[in-house]
N, C-alpha and C positions, 0 to 999 in steps of 0.2 A: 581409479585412484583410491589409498588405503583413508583408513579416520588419520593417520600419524601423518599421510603427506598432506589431509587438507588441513591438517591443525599447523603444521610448518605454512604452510600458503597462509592462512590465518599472521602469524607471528611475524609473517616476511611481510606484509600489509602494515600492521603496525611498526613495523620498523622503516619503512620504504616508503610506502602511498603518504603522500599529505592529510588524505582525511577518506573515511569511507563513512558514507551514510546512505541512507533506505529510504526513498522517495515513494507515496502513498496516493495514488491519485485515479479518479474514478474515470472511464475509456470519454463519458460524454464533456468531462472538465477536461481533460488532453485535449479531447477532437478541437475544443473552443480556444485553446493557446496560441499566443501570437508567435508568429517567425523566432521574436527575440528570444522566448524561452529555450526554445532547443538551441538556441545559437549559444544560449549565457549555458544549458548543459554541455554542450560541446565544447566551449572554452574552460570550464570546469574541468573535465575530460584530458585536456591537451595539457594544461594545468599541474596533473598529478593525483589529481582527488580524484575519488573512484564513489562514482553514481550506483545504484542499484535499483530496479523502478519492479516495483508489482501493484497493479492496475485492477480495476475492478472491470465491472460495464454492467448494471442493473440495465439501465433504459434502453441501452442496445438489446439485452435478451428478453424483455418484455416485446420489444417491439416485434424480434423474428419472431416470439410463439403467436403474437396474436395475426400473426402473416400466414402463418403455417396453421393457423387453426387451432393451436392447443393451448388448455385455460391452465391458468397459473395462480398460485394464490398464493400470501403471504402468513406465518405462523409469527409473533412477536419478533417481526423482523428480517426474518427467514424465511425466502424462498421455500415452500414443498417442492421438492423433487424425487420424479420419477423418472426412471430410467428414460423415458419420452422426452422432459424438459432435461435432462442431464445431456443427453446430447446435442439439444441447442446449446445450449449453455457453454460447452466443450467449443461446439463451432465458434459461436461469438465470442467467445474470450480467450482461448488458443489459436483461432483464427483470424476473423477479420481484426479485432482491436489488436490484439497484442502487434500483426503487422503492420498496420496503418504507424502502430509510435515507431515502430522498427523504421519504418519511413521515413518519419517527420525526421527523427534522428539522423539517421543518415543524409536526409536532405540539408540538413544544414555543414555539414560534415564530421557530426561524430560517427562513433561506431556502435553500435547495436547487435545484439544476439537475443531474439526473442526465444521463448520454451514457455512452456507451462509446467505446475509440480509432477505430473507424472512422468517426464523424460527423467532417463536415469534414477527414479523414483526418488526426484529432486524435495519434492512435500510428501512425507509417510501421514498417512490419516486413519483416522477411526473413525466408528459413526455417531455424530452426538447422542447425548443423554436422550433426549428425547425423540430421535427418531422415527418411532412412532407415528410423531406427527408431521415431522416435513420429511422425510422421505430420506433422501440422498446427501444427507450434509453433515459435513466432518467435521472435526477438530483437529489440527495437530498432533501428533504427537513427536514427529522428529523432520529436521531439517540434511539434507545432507550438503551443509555447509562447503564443504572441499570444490563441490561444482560450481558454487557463485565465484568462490575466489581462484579458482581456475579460468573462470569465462574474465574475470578480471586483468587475471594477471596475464591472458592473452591478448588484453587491450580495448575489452569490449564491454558494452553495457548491460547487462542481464537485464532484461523488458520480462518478468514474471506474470503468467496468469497463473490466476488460485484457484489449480483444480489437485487435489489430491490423492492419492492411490494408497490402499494396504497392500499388506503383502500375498492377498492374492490376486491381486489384479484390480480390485474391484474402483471405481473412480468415486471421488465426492466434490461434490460441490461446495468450497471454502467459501466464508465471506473474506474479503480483499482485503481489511483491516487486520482481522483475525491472523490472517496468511502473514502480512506483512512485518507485524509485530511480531512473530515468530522469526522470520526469515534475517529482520534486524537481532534479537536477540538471540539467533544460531551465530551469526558472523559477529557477534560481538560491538554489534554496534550502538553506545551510546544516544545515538541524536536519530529521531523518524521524523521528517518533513511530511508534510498531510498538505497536499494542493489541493484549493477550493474553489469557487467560485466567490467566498465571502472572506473580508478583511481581519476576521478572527472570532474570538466570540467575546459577545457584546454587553456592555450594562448599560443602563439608566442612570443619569451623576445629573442633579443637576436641571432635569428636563431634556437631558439629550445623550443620545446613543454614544457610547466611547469604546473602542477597542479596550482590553482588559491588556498590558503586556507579559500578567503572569499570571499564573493560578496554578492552585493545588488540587489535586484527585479531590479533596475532599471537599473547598471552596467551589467547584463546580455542582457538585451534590447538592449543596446547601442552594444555590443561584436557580437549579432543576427544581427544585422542593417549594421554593418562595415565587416558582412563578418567571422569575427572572429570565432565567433561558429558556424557550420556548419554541411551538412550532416546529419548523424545519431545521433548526440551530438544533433540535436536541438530537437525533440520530447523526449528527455531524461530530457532536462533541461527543457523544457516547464510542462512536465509533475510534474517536482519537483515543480514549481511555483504555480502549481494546489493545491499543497496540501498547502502551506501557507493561512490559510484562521480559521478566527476565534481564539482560545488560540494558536495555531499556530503558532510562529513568528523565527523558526530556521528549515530549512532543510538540511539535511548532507547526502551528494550522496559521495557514499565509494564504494570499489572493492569488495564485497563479498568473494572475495578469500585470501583478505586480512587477517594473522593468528590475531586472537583473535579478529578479527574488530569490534565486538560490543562491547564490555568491554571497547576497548582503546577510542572509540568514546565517549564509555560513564562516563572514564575517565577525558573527555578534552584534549584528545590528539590530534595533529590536522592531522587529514585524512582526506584525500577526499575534498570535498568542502564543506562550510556553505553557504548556501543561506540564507539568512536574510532579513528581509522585509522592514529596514528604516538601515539609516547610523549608 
């Protein structure tokens, strides 16, 4: 397919689909979803809206290296990879996770097409800045858009894992935020949903914990700096922030357990938190 027939698939989407948005969700928060979520995707689906899901799986790939005997370690956030851990990594996230949601999907009755970014060298990558130190891990640099909204416009749901290729072969290992916020900002999509396990990010009013329903790139900064957001909330929200980049300019971190969460998000109903990029 040319750039000109996926930028027409692109324009036929905005004119036809009801809504298209970029679903961000990590393999061990899917595995945990109840029945209802894939049932409220699949009626989204049937609907007219067009889903598009790139998943992560850290604790999946931890788990087969320390199975398989091989040490892994982390650089500010990033996986070191070596050609050794690049191929688990490949396995568990082009293979068992991406198929299990391919599953779950279909078991409710939508429709699913899982891939990873190197079929059709769907994710083009380079090797980050610092390489050096973790090995095997990219950056984006192009999307080739035309094959999401083809898998769409064939009826299906594109289940992405973030593994990335240059042009000459070679594979990297994406972080899934990273991946995703691109892959929203190739298809031009406005709005990324981020599935969690937590009801959004949180402050202190009061003496007691309250969901935040908006904030800005820079208000999160400021809540990071003071203290405020902390622990296991800060690689949650920083990751959200990743994905702001490009058409990009709203991210909605919601409870995934939450009943019918994507429909009422995609309502306007206000769950979770909106991360937004300017006041």
């Amino acid at each position: 397919m040319t750039q000109n027939a996926g930028h027409n698939l692109i324009e036929q989407e905005k004119e036809g689909f009801k809504g298209l948005f970029v679903m961000k969700c990590g393999g061990s928060t899917l595995a945990a979803l109840p029945n209802s979520f894939f049932e409220d995707l699949r009626e989204l689906q049937q609907g007219g809206t067009q889903p598009v899901i790139v998943h992560g799986g850290g604790p999946a790939i931890s788990e087969n290296l320390a199975k398989l005997g091989i040490e892994s370690s982390f650089v500010n956030g990033l996986r070191v990879t070596t050609e050794e851990v690049l191929d688990v990594v490949e396995m568990t996230l082009a293979g068992s996770i991406n198929k299990a949601i391919v599953r779950r999907i279909q078991g409710s009755g939508g429709q699913a097409l899982g891939l990873s970014g190197v079929d059709g060298n769907l994710i083009q990558a380079c090797p980050v800045a610092n390489n050096a130190e973790v090995g095997l891990v990219g950056e984006v640099t192009g999307v080739k858009a035309e094959i999401v909204t083809g898998i769409l416009t064939m009826g299906y749901i594109p289940v992405i894992a973030p593994i990335g290729v240059d042009a000459g072969g070679q594979r990297y290992n994406i972080n899934a935020d990273t991946a995703a916020g691109a892959v929203a900002s190739h298809v031009q999509s406005s709005k990324m949903i981020v599935v969690t396990d937590v009801p959004g990010i949180m402050r202190t009013i009061d003496g007691q914990k309250v969901v935040l329903p908006s904030v800005t790139v820079q208000a999160i900064e400021d809540l990071m700096e003071s203290g405020e957001i902390y622990g296991g909330m800060i690689p949650k929200v920083r990751a959200a922030m990743d994905c702001i980049q490009g058409s990009v300019s709203e991210v909605v971190i919601v409870d995934g357990k939450e009943p019918r969460v994507l429909s009422r998000v995609l309502q306007g109903e206000e769950l979770g938190t909106r991360i937004i990029r300017t006041n």
